[in-house]
Backbone as a printed PyTorch tensor [residue, N CA C, xyz], in Angstrom:
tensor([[[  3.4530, -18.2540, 120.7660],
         [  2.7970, -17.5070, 119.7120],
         [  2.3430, -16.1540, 120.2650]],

        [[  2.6570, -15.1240, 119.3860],
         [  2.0650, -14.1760, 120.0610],
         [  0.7500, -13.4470, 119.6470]],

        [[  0.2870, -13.1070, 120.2640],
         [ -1.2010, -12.4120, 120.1590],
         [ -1.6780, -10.8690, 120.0850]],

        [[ -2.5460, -10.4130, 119.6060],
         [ -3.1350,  -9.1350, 119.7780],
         [ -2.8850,  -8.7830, 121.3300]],

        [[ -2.4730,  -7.3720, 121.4190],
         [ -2.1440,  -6.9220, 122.8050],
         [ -3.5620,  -6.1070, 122.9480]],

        [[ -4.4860,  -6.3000, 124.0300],
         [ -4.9500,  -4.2950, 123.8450],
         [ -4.1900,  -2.9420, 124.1420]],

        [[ -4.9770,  -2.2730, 124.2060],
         [ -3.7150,  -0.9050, 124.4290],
         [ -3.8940,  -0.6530, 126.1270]],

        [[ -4.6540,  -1.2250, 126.4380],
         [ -4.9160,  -1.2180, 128.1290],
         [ -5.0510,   0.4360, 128.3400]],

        [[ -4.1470,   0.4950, 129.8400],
         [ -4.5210,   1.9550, 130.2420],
         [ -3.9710,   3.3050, 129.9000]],

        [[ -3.2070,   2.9920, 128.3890],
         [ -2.7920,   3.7850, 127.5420],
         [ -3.1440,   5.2730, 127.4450]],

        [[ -2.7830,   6.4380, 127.8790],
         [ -3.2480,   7.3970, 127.6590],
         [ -3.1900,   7.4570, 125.8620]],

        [[ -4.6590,   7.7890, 125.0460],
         [ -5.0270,   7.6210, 123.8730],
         [ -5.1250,   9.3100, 123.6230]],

        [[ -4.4220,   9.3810, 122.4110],
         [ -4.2750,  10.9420, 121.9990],
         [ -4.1720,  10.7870, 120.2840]],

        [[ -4.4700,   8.9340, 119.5300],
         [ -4.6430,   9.1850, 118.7260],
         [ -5.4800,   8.2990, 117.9650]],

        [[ -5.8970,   8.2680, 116.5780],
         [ -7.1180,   7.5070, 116.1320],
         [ -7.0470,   5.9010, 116.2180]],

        [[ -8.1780,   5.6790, 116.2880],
         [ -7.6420,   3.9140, 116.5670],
         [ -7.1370,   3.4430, 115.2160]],

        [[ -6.7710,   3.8930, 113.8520],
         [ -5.9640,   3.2390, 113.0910],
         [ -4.5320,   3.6760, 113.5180]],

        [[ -4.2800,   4.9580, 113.6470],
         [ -2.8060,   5.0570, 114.2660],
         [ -2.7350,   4.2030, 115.9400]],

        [[ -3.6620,   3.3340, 116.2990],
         [ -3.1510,   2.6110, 117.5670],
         [ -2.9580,   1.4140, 117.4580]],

        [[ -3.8380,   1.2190, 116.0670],
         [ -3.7490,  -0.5850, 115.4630],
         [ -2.2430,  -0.5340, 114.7410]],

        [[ -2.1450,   0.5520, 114.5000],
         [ -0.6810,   0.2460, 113.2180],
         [  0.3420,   0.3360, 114.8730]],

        [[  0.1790,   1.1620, 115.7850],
         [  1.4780,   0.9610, 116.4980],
         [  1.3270,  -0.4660, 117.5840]],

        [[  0.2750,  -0.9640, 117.6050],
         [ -0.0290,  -2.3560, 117.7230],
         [  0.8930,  -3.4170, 117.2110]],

        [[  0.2480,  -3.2550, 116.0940],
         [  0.7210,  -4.2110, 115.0790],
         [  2.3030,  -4.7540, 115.2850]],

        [[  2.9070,  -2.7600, 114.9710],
         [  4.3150,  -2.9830, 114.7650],
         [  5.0620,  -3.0260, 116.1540]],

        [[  4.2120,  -2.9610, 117.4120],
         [  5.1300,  -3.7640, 118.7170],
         [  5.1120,  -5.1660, 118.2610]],

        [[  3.7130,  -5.9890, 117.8800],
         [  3.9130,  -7.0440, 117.9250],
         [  4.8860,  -7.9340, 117.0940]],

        [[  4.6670,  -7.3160, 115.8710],
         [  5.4820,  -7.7280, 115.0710],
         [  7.2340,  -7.9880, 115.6090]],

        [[  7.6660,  -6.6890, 116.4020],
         [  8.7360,  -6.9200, 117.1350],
         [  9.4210,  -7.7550, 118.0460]],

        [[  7.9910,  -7.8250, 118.6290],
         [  8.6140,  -8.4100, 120.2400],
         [  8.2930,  -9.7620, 119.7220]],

        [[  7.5940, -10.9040, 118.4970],
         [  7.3750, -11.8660, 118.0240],
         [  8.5990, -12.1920, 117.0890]],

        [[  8.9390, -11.2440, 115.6130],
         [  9.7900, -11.7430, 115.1810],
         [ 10.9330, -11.1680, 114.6500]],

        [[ 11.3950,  -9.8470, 115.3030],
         [ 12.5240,  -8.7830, 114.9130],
         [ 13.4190,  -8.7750, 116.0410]],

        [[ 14.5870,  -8.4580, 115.4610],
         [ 15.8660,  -8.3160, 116.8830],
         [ 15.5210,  -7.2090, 116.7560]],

        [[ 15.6980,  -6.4090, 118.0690],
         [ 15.5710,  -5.2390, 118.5410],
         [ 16.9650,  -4.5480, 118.6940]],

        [[ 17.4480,  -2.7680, 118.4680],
         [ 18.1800,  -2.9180, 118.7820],
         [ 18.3930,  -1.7010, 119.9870]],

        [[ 19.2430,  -1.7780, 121.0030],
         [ 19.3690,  -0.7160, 122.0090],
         [ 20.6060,  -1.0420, 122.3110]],

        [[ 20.6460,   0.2930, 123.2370],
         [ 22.5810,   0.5620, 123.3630],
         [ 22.7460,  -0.3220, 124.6770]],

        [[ 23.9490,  -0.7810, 124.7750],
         [ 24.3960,  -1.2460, 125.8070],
         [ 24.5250,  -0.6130, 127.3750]],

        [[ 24.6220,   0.4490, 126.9840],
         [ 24.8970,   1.6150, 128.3170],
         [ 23.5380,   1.0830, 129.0010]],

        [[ 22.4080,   1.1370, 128.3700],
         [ 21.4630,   1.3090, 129.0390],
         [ 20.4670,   2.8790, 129.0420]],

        [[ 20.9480,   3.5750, 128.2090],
         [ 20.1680,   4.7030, 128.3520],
         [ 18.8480,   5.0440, 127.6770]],

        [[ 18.7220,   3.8440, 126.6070],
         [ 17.0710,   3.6830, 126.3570],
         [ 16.1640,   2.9500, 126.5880]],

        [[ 16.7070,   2.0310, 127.4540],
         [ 16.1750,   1.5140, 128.8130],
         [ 15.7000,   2.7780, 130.2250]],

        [[ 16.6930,   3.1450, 130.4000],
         [ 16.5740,   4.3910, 131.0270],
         [ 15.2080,   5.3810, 130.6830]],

        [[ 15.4670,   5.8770, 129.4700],
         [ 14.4940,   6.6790, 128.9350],
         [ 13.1110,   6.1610, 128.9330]],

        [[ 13.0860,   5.1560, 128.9260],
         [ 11.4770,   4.1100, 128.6250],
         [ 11.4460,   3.9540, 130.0680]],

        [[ 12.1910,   4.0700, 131.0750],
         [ 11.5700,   3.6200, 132.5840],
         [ 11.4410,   5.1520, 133.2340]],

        [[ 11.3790,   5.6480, 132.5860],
         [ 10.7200,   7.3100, 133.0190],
         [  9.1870,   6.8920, 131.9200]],

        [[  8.7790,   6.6990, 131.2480],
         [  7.6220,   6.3660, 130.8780],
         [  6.5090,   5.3120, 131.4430]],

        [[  7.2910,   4.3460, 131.5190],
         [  6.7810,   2.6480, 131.5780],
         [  7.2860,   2.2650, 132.2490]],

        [[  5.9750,   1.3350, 132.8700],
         [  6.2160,   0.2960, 134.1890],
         [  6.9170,  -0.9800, 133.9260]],

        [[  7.6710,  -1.3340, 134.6920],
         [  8.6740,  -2.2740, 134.9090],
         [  6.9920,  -3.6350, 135.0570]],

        [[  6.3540,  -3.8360, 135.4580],
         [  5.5450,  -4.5450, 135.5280],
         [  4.7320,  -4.7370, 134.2080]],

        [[  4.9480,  -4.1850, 133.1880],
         [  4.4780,  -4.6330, 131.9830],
         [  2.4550,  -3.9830, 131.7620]],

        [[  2.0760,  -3.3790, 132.5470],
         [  0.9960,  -2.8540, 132.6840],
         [  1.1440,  -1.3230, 132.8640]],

        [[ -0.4510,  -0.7700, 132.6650],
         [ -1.5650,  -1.4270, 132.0960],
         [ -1.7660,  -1.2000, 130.6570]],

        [[ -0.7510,  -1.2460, 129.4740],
         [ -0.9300,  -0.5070, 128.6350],
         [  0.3520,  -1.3690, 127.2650]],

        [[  0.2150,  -1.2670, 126.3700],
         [  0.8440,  -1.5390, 125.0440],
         [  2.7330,  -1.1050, 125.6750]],

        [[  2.5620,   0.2870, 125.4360],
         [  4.2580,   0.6600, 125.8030],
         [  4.9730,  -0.4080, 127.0180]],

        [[  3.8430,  -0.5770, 128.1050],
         [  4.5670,  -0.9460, 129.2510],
         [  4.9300,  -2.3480, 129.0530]],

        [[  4.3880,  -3.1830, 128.2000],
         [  4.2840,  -4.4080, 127.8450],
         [  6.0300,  -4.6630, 127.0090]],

        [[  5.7280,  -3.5930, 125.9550],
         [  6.9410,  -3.4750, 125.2430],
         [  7.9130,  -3.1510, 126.4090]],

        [[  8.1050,  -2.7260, 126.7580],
         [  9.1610,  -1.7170, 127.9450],
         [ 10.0380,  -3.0920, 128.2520]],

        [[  8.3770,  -3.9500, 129.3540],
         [  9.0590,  -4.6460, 130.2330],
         [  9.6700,  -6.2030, 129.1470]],

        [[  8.9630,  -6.3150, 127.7010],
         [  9.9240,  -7.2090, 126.6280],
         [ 11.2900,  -6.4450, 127.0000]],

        [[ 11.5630,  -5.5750, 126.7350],
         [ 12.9990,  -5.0470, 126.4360],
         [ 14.1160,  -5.5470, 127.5430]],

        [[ 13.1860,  -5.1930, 128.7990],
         [ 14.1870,  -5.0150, 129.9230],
         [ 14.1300,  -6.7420, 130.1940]],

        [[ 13.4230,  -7.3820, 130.3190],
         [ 13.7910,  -8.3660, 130.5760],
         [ 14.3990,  -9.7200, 129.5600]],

        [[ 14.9330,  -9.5650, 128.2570],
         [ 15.5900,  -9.6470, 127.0120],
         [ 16.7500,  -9.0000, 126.9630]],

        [[ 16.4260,  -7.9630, 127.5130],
         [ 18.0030,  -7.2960, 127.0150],
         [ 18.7990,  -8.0290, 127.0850]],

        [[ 19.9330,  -9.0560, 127.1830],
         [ 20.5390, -10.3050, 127.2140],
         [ 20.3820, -11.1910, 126.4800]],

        [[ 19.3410, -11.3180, 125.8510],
         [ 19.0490, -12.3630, 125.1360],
         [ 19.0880, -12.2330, 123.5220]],

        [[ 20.5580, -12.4420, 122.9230],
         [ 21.3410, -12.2300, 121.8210],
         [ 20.3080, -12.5450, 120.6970]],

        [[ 19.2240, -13.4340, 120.9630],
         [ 18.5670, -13.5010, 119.8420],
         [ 17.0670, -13.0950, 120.1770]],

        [[ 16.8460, -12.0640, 120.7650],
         [ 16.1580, -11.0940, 120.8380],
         [ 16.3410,  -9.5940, 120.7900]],

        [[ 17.2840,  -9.2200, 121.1520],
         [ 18.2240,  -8.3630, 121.9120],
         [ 19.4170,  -7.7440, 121.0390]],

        [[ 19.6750,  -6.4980, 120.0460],
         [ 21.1250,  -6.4240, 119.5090],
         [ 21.4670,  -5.4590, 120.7850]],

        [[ 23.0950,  -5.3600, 121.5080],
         [ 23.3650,  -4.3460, 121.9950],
         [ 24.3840,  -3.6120, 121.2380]],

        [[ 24.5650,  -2.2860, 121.0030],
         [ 25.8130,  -1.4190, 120.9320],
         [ 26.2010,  -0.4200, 120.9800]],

        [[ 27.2550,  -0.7530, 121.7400],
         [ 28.0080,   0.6920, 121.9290],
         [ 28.0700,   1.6360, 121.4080]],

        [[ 27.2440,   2.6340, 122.3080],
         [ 27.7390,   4.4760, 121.3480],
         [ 28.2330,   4.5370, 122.9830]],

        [[ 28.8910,   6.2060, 122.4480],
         [ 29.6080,   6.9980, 122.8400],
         [ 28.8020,   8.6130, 123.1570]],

        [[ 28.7980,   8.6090, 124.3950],
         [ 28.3620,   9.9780, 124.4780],
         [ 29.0670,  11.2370, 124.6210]],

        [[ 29.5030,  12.4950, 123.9440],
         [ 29.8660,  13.3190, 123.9150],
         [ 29.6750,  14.3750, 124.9970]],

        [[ 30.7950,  15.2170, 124.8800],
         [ 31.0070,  16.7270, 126.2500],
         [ 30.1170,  17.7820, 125.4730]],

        [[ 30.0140,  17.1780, 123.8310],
         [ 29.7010,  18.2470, 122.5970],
         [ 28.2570,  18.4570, 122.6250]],

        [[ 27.7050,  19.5960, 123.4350],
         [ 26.4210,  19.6420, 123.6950],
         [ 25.8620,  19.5190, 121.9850]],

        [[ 26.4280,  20.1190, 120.8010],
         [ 25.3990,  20.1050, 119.6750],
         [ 25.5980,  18.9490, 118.8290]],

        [[ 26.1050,  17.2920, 119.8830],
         [ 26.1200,  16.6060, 118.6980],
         [ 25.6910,  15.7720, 119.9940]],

        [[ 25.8300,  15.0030, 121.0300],
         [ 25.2610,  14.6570, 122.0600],
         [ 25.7810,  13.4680, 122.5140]],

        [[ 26.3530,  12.7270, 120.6170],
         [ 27.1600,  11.3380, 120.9960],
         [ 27.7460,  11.4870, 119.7760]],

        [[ 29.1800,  10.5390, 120.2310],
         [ 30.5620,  10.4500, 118.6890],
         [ 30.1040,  10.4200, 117.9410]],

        [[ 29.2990,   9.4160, 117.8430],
         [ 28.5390,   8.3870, 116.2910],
         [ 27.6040,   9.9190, 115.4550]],

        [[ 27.2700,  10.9040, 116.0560],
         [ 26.4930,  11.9990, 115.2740],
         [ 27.3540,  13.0400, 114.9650]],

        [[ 26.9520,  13.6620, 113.9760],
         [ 27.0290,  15.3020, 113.6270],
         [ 26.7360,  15.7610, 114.1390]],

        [[ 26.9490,  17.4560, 114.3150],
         [ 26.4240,  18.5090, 114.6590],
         [ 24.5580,  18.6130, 114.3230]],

        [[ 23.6780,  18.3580, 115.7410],
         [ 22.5060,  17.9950, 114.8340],
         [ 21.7630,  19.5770, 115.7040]],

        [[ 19.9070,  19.0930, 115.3860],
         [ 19.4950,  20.2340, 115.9830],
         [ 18.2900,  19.5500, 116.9490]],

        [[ 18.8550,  17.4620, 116.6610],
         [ 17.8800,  16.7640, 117.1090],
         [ 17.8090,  16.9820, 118.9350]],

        [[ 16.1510,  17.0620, 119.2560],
         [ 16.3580,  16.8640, 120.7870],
         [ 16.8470,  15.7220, 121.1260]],

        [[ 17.4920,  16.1410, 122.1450],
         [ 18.8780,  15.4910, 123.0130],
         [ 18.5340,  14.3760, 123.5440]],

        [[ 17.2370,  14.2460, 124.0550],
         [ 16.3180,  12.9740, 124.8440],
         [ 16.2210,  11.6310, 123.4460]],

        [[ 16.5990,  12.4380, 122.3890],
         [ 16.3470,  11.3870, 120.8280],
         [ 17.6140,  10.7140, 120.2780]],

        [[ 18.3570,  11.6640, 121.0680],
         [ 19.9570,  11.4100, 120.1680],
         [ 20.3430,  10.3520, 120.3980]],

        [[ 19.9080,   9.3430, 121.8240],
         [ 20.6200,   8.1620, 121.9840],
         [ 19.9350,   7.2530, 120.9040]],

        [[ 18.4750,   7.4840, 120.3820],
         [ 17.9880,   6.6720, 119.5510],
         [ 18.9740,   6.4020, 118.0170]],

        [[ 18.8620,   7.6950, 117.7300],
         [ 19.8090,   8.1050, 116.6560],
         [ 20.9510,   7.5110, 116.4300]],

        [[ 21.8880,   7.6670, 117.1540],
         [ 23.4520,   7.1060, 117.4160],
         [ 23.2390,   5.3090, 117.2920]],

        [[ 21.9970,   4.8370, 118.1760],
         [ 21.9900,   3.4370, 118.3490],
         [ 21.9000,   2.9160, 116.0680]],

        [[ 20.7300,   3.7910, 115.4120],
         [ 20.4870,   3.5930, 114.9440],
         [ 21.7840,   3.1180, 113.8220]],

        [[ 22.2260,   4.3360, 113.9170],
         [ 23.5110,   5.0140, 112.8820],
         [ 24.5010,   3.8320, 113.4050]],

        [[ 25.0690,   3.4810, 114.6130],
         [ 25.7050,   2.3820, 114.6170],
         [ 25.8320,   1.0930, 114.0060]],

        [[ 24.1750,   0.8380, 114.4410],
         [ 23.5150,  -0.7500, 113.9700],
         [ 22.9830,  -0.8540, 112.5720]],

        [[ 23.1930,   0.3060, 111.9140],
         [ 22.4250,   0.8210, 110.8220],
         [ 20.5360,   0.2000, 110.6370]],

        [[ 20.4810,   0.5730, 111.9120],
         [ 18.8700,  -0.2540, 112.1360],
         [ 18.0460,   1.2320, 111.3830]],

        [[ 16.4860,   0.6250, 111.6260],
         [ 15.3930,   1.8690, 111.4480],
         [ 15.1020,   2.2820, 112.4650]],

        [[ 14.6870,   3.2310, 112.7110],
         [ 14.3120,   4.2380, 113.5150],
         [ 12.3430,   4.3250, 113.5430]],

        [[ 11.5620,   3.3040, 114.6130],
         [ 10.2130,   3.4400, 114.9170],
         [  9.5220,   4.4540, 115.4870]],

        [[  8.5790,   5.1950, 114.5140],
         [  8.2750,   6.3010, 115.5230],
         [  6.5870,   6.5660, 115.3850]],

        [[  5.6400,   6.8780, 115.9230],
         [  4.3900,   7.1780, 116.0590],
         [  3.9640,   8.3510, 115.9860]],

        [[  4.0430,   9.1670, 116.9320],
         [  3.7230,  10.3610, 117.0980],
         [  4.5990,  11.2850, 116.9220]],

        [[  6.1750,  11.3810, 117.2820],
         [  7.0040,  12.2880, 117.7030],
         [  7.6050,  13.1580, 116.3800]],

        [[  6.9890,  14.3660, 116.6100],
         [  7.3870,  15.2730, 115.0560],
         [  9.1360,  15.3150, 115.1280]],

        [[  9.6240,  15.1080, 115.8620],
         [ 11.0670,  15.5210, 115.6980],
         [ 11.8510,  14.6790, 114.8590]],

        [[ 11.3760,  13.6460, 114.7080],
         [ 11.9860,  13.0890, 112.9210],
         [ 11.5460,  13.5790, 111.8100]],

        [[ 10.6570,  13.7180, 111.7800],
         [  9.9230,  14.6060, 109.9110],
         [ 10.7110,  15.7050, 110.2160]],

        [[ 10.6480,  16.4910, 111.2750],
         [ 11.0030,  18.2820, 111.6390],
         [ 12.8980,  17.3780, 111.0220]],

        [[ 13.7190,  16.5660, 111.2070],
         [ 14.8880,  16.7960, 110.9520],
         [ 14.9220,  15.4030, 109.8420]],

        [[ 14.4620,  15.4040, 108.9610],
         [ 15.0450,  14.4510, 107.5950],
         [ 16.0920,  14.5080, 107.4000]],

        [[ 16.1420,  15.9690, 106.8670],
         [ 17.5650,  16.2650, 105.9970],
         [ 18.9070,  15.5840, 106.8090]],

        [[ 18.5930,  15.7990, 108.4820],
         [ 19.7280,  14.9460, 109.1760],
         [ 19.1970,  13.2330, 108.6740]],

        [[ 18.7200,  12.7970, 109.0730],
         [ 17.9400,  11.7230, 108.5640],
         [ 18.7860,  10.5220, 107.3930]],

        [[ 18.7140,  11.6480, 106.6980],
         [ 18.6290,  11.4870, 105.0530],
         [ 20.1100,  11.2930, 105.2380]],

        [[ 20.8700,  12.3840, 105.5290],
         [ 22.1670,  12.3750, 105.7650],
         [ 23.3460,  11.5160, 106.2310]],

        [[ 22.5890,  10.8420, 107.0830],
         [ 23.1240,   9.7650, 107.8730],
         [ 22.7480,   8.0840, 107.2530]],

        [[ 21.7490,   8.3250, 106.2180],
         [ 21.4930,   7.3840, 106.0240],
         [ 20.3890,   6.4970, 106.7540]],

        [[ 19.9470,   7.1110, 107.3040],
         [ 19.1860,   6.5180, 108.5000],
         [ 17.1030,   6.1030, 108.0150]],

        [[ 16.9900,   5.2240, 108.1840],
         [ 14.9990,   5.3860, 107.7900],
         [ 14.3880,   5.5080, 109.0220]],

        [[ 13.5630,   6.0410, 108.5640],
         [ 12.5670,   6.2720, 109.8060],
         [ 10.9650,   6.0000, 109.6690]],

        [[ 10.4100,   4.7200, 110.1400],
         [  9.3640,   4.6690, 109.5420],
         [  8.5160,   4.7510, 110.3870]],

        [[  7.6120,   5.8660, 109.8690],
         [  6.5680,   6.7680, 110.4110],
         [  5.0670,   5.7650, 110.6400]],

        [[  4.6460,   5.0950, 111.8950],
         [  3.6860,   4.3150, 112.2640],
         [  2.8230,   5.5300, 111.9910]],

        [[  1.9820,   6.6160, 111.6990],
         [  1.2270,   7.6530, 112.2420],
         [  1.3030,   8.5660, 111.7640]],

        [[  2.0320,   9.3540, 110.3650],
         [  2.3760,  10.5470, 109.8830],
         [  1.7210,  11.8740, 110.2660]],

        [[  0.3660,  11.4070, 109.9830],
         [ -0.2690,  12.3870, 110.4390],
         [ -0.2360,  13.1930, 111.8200]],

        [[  0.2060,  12.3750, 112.6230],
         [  0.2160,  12.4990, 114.2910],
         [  1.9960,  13.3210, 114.1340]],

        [[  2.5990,  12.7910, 113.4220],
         [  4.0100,  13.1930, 113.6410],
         [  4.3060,  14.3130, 113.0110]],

        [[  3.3490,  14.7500, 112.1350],
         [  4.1720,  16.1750, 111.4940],
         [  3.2220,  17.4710, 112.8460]],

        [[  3.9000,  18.6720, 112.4140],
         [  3.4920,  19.6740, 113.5860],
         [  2.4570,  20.1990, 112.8170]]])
């Protein structure tokens, strides 16, 4: 069963209802949603430039180290294949010509593949690009709006 996490040693930059809602919606995940990430490994990658492999002291790192140590585990776990591009303004096959930062695009592509949603808290660079968004078909549901627009 899973339980309330705290946010531990979380650097906090936003109100404690935007920390309960991104609470919530780790837990909700890592309890009863398949997750999905690319096979390559590159948002694994990206999260171990953030977060500790030891699952401390903090909410993300907890999530991190669910991921990495699941990744394998088909009924926790979706993997799939994208394709990364030479095409600096599209970044991987699976996208268009976007204007999304490049550090996001693997999210994107995973999304657009798996036709999953796209979780986000703070990071304005989804509101800043809907219209791609929209385009692709893609949702993006905003834990934090307020935190995410510029």
């Amino acid at each position: 069963m899973c339980r309330k996490r705290q946010t531990g040693g979380d650097k906090i930059h936003v109100d404690a209802d935007c920390q309960e809602a991104c609470v919530d919606r780790l837990e909700s995940l890592v309890c009863s949603e398949i997750i999905t990430i690319d096979k390559g490994g590159l948002i694994l990658d990206e999260y171990s430039n953030h977060f500790s492999f030891s699952g401390k002291p903090g909410i993300g790192d907890m999530f991190f180290k669910y991921l990495f140590d699941n990744q394998y585990n088909h009924n926790r776990i979706n993997q799939v294949e994208i394709h990364e591009s030479d095409d600096e303004h599209i970044g991987f096959e699976e996208l268009p010509k976007n204007k999304l930062d490049p550090s996001d695009r693997k999210f994107l592509a995973v999304a657009v593949k798996a036709e999953a949603i796209i979780i986000n808290a703070t990071d304005s660079d989804w509101m800043e690009q809907h219209s791609l968004m929209k385009k692709l078909g893609v949702e993006v549901c905003q834990l934090c709006p307020e935190y995410a627009a510029k």
